[in-house]
C-alpha positions as CSV (number, residue, x, y, z in Angstrom):
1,X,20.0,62.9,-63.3
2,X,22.8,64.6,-61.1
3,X,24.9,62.6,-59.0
4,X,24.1,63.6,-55.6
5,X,27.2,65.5,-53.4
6,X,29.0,63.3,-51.2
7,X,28.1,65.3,-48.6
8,X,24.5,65.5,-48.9
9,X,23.9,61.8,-47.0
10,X,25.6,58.9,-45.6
11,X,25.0,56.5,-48.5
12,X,26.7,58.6,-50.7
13,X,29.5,59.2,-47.7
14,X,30.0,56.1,-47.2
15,X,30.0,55.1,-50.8
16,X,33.8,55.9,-50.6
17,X,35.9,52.7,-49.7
18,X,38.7,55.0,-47.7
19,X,35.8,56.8,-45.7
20,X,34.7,53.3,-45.1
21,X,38.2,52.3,-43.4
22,X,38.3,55.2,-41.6
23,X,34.8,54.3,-40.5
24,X,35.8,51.0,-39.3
25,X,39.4,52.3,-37.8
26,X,37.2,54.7,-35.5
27,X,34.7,52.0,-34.6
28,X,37.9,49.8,-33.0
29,X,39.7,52.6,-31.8
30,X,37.9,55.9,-31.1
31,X,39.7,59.3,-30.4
32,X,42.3,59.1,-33.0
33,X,44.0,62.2,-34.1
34,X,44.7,62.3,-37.8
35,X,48.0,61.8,-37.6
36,X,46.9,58.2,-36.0
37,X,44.7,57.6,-38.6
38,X,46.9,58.6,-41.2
39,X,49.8,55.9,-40.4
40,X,47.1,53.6,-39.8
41,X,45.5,53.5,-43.2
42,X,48.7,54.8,-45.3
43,X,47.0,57.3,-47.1
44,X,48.7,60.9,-47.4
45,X,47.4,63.5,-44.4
46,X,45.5,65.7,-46.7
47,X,43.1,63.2,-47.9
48,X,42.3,62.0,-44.8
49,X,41.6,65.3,-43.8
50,X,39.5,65.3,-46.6
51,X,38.0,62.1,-46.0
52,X,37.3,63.3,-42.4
53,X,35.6,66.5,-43.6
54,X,33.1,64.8,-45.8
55,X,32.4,62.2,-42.3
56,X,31.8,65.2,-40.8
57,X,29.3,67.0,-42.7
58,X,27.2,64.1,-42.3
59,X,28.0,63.7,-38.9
60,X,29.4,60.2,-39.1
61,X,32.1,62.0,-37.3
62,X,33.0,64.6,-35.0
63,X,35.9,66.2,-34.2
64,X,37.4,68.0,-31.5
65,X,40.7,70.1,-30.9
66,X,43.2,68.2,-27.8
67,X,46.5,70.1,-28.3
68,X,47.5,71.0,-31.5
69,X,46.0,68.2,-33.0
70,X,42.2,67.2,-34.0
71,X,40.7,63.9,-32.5
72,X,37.9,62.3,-33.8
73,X,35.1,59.7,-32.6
74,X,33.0,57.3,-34.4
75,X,29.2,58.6,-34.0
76,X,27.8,55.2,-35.0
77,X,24.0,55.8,-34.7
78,X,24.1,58.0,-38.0
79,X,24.7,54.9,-39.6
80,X,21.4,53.2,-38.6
81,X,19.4,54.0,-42.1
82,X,22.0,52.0,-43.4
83,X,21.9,49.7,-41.1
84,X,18.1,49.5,-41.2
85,X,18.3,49.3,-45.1
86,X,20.7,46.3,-45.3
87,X,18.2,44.5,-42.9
88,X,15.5,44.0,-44.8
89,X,17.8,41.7,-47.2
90,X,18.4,39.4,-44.3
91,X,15.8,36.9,-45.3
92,X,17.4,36.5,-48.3
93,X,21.0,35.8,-47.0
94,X,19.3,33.3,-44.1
95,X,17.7,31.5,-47.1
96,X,20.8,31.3,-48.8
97,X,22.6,30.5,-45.9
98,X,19.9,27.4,-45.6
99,X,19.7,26.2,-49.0
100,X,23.9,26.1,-49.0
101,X,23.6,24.2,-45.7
102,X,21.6,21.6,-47.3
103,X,23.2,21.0,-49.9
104,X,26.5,20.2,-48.1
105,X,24.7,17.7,-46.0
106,X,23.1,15.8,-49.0
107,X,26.7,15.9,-50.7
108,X,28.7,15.7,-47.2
109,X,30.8,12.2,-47.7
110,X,29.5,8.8,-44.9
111,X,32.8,8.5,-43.5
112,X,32.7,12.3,-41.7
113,X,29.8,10.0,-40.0
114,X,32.0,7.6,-38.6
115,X,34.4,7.3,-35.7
116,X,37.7,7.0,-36.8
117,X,40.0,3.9,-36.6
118,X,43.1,4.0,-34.7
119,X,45.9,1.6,-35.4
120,X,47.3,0.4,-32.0
């Protein structure tokens, strides 16, 4: 089966580690133009722009001209399918989460118990 274009949804936009920095850069500091972005992450300008390009065909991200440069924001909500996805394993982490938690208090030693002693 044909791999899918990275442009064609935002799993397979996303799939990309650097669009998922850029992601997370936006999401702490919106309206960055891509010169910001680009000292942020250290990645050359052109494949940020790049980058930035696929984000926007999914509309992860928009852009808009201020000056000579572009600025872009963070349009989070086109993230909720993934969002909504990841959910449903929830459960399973919690249950983790619980069955780790016992553990550590069957194993956890008596003396975290007690009050310590203090020489005087």
């Amino acid at each position: 089966m044909p791999r899918a274009s990275t442009t064609s949804d935002v799993y397979n936009a996303i799939a990309e580690p650097r669009r998922r920095q850029i992601i997370d850069l936006l999401s702490r500091r919106p309206g960055l133009a891509v010169g910001a972005i680009v000292l942020a992450l250290g990645l050359p300008q052109p494949a940020v722009s790049k980058h930035l390009g696929v984000l926007r065909e999914v509309g992860i991200v928009s852009a808009k001209k201020q000056g000579k440069s572009r600025v872009y924001d963070l349009h989070p909500e086109q993230l909720r399918s993934v969002y909504d996805w990841v959910k449903t394993f929830e459960a399973h982490w919690e249950r983790q989460l619980d069955r780790i938690r016992v553990r550590a208090e069957k194993t956890r030693p008596l003396w975290i118990h007690q009050t310590p002693v203090t020489n005087r």
